[in-house]
Steps between C-alpha positions, in 0.01 A plus 500: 500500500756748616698209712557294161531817264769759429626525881483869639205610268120564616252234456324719246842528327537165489157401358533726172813267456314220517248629272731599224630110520133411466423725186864352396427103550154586362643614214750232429244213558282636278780566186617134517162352514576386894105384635526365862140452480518112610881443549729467768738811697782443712575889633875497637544764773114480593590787749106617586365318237430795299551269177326204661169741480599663118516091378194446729300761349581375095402165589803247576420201585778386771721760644804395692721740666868508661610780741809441685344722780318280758248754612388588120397129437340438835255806380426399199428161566251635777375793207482216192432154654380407110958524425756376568826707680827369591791623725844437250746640342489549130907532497554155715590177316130339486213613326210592776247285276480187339215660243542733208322756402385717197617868664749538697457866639904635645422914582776642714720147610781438268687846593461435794753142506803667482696183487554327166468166610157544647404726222591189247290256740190779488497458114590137521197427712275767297545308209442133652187708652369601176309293240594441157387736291451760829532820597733684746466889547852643715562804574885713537653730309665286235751764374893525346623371797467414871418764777466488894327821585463348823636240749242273464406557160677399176377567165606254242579566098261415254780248363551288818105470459567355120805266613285376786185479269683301319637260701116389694297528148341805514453777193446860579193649287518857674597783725266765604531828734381509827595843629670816411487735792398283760719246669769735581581717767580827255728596742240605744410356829202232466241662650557806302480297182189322639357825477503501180365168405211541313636777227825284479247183427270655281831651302642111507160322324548738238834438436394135514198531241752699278728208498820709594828314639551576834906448499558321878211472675310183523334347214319181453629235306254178355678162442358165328605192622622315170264210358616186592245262368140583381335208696654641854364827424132649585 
């Protein structure tokens, strides 16, 4: 958990983030009516497969995954023989699969292609991976304008989502918070902020449950892949 989460934080620190992006998908699944009882996931940065397990539990029926990290997909292949995991790229030219699906679950990738062409291929292939009349849940920051608060890390405005929506058929029904205090480093070193974990989580989920904007930390954003033709989609 702590190798594929907030780098520099405690394991303990880094699974009260992932719980606040449970509450938070939880939450948004349930407002716009999203049942995955019986459908198909493809999870994009499968990483440990902590989403592979959240689908599991609610009842998907096929799970693929896509982890550009070789050792991640050998282990969950070995862990969950019942999906299917793939070694690719979601920012090179092809799409990793020739199937679509009705979720396609991005936490934590997009900010992390800091180039624009293989940020354009990652939506370009997210949409050919997504059925008509699916869902796609992304998380960033989507503010004003574009930030790199690190080398390898590039948040990207809310309007180069909508001009890239645009152009691979895809309509944005939300944006949600994620966190408020946690995620950053409050100019502290990491361990002492792991410290303080659990009050700074428990001070987050009620800022969630309140609804409050949390300015630029990461939020979680729904998309619909547009309707194409009723007879192509289940």
């Amino acid at each position: 958990m702590a190798g594929v989460g907030l780098a520099g934080f405690s394991e303990a620190y880094n699974k009260s983030l992932y719980a606040l992006k449970t509450i938070a998908l939880n939450r948004v699944l349930e407002k716009h009516r999203v049942d995955v009882h019986g459908k198909s996931v493809l999870d994009i940065g499968c990483g440990t497969g902590f989403f592979t397990e959240y689908y599991r539990s609610r009842g998907a029926r096929r799970i693929c995954g896509v982890d550009i990290t070789h050792v991640s997909v050998i282990r969950l292949r070995q862990k969950y023989p019942d999906c299917v995991f793939e070694i690719a790229d979601i920012g090179g030219e092809s799409k990793p699969f020739d199937e679509t699906f009705h979720v396609v679950n991005v936490f934590d990738v997009l900010y992390h292609i800091i180039d624009d062409v293989r940020f354009e291929n990652a939506m370009r292939n997210i949409s050919a991976l997504t059925r008509y009349g699916g869902w796609i849940v992304i998380t960033d920051v989507f503010g004003e304008r574009d930030s790199s608060p690190a080398e390898h890390v590039r948040f990207r405005s809310l309007e180069k989502y909508r001009r890239t929506f645009v152009r691979n058929a895809l309509d944005r029904l939300g944006i949600f918070p994620l966190y408020y205090l946690m995620n950053r480093r409050l100019l502290l070193p990491p361990r002492l902020v792991s410290r303080f974990g659990l009050p700074l989580s428990l001070v987050d989920r009620m800022l969630q449950k309140l609804g409050v904007i949390n300015g630029g930390n990461v939020k979680l954003l729904i998309a619909r892949k547009r309707e194409h033709d009723s007879k192509t989609t289940e």
